[in-house]
PyMOL Python script that loads the backbone (N, CA, C, O; Angstrom):
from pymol import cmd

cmd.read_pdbstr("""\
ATOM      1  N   UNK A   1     -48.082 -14.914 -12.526  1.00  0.00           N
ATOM      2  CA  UNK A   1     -48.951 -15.344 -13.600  1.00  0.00           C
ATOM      3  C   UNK A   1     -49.879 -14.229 -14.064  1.00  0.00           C
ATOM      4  O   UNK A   1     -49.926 -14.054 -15.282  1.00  0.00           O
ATOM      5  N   UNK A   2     -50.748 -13.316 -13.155  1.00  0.00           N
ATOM      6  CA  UNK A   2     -51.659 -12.022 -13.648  1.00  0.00           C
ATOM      7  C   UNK A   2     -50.786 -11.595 -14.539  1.00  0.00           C
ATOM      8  O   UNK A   2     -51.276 -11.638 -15.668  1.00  0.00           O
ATOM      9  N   UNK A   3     -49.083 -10.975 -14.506  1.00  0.00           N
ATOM     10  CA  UNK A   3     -48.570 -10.038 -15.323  1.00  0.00           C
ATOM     11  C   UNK A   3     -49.040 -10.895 -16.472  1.00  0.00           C
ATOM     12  O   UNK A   3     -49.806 -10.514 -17.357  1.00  0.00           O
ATOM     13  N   UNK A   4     -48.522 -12.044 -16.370  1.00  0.00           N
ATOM     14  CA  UNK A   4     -48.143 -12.614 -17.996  1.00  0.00           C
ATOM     15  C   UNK A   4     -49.293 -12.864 -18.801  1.00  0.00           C
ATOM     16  O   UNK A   4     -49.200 -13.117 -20.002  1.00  0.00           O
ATOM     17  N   UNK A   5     -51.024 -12.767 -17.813  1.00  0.00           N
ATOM     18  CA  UNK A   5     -51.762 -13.017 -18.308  1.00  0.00           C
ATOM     19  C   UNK A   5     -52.051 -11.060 -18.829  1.00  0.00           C
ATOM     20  O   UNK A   5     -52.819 -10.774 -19.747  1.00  0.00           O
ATOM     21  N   UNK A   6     -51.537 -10.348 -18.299  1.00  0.00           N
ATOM     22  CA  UNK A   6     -52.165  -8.879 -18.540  1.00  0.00           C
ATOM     23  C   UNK A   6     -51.140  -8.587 -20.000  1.00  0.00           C
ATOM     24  O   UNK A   6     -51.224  -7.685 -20.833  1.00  0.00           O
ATOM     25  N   UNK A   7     -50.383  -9.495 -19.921  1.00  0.00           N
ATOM     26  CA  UNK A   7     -49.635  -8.916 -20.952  1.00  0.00           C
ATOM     27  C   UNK A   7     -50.099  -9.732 -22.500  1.00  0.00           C
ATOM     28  O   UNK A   7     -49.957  -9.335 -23.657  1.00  0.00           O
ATOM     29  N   UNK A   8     -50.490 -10.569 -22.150  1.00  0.00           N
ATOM     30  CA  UNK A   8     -51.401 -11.615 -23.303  1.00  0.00           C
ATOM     31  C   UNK A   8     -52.620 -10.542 -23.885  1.00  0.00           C
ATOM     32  O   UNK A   8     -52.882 -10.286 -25.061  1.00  0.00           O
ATOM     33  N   UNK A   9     -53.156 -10.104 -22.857  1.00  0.00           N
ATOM     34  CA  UNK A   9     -54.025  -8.921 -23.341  1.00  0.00           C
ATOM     35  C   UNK A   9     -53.807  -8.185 -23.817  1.00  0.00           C
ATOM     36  O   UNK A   9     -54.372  -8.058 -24.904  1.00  0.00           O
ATOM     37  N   UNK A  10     -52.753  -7.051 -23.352  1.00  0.00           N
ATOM     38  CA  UNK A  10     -52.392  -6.386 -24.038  1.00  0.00           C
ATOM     39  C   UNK A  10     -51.927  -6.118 -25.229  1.00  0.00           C
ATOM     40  O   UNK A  10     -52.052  -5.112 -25.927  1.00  0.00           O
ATOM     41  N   UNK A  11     -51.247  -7.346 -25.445  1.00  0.00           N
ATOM     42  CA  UNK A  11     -50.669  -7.775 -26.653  1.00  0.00           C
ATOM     43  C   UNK A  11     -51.992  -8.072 -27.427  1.00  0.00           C
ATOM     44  O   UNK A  11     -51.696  -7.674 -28.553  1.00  0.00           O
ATOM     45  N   UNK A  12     -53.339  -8.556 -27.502  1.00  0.00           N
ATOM     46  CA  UNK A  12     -54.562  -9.014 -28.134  1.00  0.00           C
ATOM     47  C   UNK A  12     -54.919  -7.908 -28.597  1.00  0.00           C
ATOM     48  O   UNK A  12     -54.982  -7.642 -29.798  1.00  0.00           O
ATOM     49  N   UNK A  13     -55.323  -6.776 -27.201  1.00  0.00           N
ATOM     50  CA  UNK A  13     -55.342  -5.627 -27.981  1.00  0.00           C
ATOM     51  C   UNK A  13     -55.087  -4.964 -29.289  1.00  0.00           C
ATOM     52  O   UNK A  13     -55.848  -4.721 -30.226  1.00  0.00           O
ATOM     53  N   UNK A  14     -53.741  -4.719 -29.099  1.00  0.00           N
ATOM     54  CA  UNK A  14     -53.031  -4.132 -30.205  1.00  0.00           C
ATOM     55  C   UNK A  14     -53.159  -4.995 -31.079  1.00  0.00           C
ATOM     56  O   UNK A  14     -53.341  -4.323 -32.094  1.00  0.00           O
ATOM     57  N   UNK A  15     -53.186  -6.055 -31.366  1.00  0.00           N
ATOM     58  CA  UNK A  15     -53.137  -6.685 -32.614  1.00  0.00           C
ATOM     59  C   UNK A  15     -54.667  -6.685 -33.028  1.00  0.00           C
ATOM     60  O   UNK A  15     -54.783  -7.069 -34.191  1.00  0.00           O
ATOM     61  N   UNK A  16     -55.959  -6.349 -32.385  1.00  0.00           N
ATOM     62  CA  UNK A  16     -57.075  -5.984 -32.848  1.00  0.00           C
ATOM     63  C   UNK A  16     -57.207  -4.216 -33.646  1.00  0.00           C
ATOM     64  O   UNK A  16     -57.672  -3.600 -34.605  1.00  0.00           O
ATOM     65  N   UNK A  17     -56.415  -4.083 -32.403  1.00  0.00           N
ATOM     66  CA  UNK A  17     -56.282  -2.174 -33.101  1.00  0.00           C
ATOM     67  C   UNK A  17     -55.318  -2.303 -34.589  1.00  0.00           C
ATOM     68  O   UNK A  17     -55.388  -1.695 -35.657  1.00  0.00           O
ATOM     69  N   UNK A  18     -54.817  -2.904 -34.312  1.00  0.00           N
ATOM     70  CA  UNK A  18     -53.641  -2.590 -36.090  1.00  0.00           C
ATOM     71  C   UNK A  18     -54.688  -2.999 -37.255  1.00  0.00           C
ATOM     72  O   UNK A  18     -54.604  -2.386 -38.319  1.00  0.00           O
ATOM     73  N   UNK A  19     -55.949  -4.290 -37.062  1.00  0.00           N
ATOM     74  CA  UNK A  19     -56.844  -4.446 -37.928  1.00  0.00           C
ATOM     75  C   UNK A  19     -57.730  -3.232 -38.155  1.00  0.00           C
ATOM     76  O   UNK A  19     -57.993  -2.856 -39.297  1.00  0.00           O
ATOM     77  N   UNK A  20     -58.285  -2.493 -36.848  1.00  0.00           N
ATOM     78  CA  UNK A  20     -59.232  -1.273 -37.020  1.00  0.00           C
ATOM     79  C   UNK A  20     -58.454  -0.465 -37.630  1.00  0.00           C
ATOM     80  O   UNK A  20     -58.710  -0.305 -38.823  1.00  0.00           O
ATOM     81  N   UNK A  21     -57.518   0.143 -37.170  1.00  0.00           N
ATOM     82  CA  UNK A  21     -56.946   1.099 -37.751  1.00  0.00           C
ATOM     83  C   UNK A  21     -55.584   0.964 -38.839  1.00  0.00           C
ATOM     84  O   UNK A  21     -54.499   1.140 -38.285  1.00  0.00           O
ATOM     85  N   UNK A  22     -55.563   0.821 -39.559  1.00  0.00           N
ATOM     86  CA  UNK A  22     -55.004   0.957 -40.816  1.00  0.00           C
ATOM     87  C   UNK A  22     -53.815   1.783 -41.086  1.00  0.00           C
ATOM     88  O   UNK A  22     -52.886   1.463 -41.827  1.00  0.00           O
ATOM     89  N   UNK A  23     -53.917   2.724 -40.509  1.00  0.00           N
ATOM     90  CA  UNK A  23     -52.924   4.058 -40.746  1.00  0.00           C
ATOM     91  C   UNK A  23     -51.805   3.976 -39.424  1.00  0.00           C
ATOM     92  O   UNK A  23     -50.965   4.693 -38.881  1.00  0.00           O
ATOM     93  N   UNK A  24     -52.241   2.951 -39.332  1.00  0.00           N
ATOM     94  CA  UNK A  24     -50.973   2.644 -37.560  1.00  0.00           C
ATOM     95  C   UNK A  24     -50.939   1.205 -37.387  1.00  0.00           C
ATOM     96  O   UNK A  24     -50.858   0.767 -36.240  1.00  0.00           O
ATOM     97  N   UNK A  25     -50.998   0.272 -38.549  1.00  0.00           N
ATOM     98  CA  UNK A  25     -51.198  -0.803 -38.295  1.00  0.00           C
ATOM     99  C   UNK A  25     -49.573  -1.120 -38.120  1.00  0.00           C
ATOM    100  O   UNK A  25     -49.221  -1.559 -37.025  1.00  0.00           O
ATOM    101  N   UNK A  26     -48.862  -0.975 -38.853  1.00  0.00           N
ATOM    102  CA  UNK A  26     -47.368  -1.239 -37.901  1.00  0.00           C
ATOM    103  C   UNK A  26     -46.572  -0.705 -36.521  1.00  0.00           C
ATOM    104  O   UNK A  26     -45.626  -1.162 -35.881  1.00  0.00           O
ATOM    105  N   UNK A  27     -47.617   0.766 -36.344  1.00  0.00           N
ATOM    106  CA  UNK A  27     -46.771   0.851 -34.773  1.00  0.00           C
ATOM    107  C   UNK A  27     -48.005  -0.248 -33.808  1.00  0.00           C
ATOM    108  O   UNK A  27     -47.497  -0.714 -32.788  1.00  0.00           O
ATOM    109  N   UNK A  28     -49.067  -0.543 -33.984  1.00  0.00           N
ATOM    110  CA  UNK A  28     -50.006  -1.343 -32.674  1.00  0.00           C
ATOM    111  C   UNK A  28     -49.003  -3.075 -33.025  1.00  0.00           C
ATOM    112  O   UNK A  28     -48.518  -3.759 -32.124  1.00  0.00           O
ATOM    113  N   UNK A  29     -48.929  -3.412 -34.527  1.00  0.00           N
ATOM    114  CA  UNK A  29     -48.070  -4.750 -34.486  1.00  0.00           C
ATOM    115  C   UNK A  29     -46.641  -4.936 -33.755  1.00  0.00           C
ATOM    116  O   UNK A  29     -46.174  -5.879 -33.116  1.00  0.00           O
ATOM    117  N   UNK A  30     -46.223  -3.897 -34.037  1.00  0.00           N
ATOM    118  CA  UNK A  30     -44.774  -3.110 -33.178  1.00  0.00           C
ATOM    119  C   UNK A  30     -45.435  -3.456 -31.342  1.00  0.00           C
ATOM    120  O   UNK A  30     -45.153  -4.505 -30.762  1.00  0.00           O
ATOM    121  N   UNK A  31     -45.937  -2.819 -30.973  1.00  0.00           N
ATOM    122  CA  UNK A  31     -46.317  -2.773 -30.211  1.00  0.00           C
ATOM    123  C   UNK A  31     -46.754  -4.638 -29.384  1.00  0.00           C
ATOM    124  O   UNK A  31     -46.131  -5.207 -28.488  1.00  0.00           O
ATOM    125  N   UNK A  32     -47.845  -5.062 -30.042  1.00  0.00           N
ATOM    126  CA  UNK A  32     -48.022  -6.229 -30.151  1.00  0.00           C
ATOM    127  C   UNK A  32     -46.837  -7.253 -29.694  1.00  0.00           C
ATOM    128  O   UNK A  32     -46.799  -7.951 -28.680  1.00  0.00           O
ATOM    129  N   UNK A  33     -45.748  -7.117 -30.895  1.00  0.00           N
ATOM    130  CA  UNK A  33     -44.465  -7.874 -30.871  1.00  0.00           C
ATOM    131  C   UNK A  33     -43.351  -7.698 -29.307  1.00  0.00           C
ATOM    132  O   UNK A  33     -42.412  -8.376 -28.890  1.00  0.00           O
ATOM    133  N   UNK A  34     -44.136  -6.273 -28.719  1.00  0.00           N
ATOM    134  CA  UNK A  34     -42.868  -6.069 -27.544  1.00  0.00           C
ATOM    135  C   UNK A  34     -43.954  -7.174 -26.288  1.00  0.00           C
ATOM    136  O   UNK A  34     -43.649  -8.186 -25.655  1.00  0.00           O
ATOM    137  N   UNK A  35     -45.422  -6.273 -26.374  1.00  0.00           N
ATOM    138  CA  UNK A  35     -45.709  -7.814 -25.352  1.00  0.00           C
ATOM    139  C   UNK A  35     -45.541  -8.633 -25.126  1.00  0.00           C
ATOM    140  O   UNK A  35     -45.452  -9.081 -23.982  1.00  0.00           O
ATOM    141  N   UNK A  36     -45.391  -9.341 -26.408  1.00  0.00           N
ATOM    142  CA  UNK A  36     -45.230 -10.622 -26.810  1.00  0.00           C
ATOM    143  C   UNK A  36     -44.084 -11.123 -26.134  1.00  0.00           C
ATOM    144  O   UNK A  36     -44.165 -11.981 -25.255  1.00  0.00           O
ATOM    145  N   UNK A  37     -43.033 -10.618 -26.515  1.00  0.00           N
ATOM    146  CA  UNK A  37     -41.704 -10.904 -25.672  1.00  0.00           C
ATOM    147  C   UNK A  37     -41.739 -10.869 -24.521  1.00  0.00           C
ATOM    148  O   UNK A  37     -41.568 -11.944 -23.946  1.00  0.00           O
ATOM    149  N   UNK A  38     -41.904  -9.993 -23.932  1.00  0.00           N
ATOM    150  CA  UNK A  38     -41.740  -9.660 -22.561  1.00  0.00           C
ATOM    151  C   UNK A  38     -42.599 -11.000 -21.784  1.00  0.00           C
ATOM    152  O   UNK A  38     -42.126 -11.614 -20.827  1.00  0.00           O
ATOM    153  N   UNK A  39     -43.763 -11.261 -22.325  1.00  0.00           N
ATOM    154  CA  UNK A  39     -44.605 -12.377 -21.802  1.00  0.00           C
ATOM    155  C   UNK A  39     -43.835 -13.537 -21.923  1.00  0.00           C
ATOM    156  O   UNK A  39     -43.921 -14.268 -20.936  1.00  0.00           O
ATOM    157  N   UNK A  40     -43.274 -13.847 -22.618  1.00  0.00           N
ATOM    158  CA  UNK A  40     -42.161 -14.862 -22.971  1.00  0.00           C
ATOM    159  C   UNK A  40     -41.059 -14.953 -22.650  1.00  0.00           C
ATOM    160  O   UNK A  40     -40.428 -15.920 -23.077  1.00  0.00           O
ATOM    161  N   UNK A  41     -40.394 -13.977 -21.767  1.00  0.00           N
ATOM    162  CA  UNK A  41     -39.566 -13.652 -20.900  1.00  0.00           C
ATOM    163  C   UNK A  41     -39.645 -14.927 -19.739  1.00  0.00           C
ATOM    164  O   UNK A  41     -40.638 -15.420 -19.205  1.00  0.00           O
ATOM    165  N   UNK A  42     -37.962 -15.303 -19.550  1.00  0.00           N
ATOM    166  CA  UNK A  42     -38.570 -16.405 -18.295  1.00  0.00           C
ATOM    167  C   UNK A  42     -39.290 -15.325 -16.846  1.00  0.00           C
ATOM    168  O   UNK A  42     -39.221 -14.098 -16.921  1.00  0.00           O
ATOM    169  N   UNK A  43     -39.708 -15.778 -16.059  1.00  0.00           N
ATOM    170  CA  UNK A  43     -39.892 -15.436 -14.488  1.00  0.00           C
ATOM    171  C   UNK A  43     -38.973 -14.632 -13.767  1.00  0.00           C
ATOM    172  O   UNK A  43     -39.467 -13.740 -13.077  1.00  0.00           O
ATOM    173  N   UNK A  44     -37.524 -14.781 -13.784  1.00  0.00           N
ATOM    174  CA  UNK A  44     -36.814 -14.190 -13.347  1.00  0.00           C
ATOM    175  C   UNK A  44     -36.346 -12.844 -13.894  1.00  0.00           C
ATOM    176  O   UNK A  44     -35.817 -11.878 -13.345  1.00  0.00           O
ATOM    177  N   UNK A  45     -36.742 -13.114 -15.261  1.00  0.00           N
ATOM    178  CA  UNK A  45     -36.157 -11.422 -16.474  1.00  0.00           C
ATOM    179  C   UNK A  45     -37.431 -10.638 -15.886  1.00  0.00           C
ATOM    180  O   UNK A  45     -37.394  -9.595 -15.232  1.00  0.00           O
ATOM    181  N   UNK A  46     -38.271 -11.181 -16.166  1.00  0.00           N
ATOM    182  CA  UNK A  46     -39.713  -9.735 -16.192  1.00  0.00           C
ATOM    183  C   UNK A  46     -39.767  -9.345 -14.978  1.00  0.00           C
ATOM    184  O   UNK A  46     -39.528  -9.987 -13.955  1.00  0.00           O
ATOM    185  N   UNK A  47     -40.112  -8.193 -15.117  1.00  0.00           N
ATOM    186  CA  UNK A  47     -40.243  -7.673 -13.666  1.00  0.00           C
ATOM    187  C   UNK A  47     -41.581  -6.375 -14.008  1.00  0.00           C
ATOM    188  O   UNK A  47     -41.909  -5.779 -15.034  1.00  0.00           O
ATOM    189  N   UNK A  48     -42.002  -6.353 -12.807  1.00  0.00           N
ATOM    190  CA  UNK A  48     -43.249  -5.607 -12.765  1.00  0.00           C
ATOM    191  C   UNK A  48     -43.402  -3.860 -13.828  1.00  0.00           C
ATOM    192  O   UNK A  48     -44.345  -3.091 -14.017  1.00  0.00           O
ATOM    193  N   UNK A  49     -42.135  -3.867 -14.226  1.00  0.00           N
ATOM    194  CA  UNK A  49     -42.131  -2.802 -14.655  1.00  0.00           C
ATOM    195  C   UNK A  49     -41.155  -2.973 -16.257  1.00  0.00           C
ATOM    196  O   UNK A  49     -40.205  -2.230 -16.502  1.00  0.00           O
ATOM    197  N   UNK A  50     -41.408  -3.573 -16.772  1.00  0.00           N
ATOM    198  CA  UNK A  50     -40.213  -3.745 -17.763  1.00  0.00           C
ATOM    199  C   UNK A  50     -39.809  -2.818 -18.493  1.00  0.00           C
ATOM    200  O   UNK A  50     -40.388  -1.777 -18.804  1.00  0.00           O
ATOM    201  N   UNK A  51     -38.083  -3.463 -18.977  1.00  0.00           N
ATOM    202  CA  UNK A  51     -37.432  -1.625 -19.352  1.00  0.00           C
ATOM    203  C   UNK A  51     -37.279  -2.171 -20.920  1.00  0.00           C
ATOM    204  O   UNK A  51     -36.179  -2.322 -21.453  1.00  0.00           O
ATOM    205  N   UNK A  52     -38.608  -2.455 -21.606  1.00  0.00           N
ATOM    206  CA  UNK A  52     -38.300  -2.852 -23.209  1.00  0.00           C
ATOM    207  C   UNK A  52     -38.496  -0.767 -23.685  1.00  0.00           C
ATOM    208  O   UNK A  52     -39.376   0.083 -23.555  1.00  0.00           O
ATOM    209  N   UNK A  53     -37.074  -0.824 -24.246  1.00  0.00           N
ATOM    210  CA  UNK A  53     -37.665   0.519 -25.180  1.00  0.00           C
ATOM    211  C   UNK A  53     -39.408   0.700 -26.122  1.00  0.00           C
ATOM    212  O   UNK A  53     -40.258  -0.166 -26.325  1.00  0.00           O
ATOM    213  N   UNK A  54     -39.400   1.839 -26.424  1.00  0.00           N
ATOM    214  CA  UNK A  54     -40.792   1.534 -26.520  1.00  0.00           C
ATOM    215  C   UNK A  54     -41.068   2.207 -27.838  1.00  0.00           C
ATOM    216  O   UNK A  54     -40.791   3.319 -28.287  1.00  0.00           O
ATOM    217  N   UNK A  55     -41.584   1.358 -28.217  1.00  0.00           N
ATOM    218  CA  UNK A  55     -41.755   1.444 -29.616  1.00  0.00           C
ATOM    219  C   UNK A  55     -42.326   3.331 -30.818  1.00  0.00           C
ATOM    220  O   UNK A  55     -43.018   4.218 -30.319  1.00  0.00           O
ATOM    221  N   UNK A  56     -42.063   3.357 -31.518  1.00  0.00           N
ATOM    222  CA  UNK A  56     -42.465   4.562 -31.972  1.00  0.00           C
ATOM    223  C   UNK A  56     -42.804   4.796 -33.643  1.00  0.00           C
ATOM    224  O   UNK A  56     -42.097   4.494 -34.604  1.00  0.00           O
ATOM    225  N   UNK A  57     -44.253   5.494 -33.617  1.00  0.00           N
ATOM    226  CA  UNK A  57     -44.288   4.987 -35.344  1.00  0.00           C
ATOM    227  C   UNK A  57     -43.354   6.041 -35.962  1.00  0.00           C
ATOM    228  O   UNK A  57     -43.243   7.173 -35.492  1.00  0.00           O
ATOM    229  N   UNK A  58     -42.373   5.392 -37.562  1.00  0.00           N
ATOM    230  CA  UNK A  58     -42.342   6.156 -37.848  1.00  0.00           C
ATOM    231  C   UNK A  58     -42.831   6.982 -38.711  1.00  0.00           C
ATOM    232  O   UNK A  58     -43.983   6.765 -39.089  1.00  0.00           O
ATOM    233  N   UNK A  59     -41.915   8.435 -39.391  1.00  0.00           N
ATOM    234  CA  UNK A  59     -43.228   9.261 -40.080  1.00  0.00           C
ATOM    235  C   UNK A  59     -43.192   8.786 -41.612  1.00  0.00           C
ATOM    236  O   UNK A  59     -42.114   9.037 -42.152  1.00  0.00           O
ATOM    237  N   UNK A  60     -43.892   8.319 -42.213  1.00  0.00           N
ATOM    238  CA  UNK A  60     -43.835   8.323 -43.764  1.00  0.00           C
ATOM    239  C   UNK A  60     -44.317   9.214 -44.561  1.00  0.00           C
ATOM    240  O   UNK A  60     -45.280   9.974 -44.458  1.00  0.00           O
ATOM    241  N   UNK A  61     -43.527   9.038 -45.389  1.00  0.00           N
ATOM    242  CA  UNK A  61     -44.693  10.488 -46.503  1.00  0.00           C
ATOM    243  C   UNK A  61     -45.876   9.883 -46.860  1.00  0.00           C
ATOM    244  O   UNK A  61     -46.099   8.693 -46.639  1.00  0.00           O
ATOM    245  N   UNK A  62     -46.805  10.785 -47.511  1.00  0.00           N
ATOM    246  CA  UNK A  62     -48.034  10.680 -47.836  1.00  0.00           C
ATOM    247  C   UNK A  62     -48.103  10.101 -48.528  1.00  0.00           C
ATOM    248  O   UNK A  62     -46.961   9.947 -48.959  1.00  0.00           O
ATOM    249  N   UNK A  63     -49.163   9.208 -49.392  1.00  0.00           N
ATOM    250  CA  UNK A  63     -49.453   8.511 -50.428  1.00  0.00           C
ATOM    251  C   UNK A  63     -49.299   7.132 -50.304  1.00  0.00           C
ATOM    252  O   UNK A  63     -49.007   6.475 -49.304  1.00  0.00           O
ATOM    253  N   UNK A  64     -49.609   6.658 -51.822  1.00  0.00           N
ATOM    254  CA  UNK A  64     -50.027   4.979 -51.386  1.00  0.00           C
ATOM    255  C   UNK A  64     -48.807   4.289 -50.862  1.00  0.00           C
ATOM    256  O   UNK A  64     -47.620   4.528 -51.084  1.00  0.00           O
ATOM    257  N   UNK A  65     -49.355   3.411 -50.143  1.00  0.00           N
ATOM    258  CA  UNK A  65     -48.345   2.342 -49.643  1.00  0.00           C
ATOM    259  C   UNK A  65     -48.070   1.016 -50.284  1.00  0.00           C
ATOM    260  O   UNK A  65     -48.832   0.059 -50.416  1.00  0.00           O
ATOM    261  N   UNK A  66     -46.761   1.166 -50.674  1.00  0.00           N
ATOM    262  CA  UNK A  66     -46.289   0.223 -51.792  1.00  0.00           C
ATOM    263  C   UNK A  66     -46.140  -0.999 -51.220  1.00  0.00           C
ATOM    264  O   UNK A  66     -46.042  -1.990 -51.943  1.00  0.00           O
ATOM    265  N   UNK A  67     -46.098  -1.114 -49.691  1.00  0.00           N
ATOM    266  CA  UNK A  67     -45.353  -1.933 -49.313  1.00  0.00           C
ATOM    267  C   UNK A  67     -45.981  -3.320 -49.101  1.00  0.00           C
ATOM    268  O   UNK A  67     -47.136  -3.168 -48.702  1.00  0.00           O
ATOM    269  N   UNK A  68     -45.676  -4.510 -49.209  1.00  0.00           N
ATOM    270  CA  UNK A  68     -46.894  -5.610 -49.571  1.00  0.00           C
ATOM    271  C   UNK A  68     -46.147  -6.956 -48.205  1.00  0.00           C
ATOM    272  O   UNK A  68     -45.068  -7.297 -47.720  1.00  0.00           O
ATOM    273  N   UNK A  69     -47.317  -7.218 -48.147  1.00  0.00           N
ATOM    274  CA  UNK A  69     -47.188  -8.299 -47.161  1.00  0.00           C
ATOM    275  C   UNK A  69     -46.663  -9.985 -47.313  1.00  0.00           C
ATOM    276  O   UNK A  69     -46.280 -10.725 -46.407  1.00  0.00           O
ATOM    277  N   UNK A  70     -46.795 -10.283 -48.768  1.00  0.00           N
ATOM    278  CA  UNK A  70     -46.973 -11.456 -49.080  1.00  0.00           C
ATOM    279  C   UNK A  70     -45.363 -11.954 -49.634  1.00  0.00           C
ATOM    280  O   UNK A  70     -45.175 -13.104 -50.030  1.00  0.00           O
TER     281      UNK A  70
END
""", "prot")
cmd.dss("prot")
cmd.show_as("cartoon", "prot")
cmd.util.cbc("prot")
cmd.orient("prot")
């Protein structure tokens, strides 16, 4: 139960950091989304060390971001 509760955190984290920071708000949601799983993992999958690949931002070019949420 601690993992799954450390991983609830962790996952809170990042989804507070993607609000602060702006310019990485899809790798901390990225991020966010792998906790998430893994916490949701039955008992027997997770294991103290889990082997989720790990996420990575990628690079975009400069300038505004077109890209819209809604």
């Amino acid at each position: 139960m601690n993992e799954i509760a450390r991983l609830r955190e962790l996952e809170s984290d990042c989804r507070q950091r993607a609000q602060s920071e702006p310019e990485k708000k899809w790798y901390w949601l990225a991020q966010a989304a792998r906790f998430e799983i893994q916490a949701n993992l039955p008992a027997d999958e997770s294991t103290s060390e889990p082997n989720a690949p790990e996420v990575r931002l990628a690079s975009w070019p400069l300038g505004e971001d077109v890209r819209r949420l809604d």
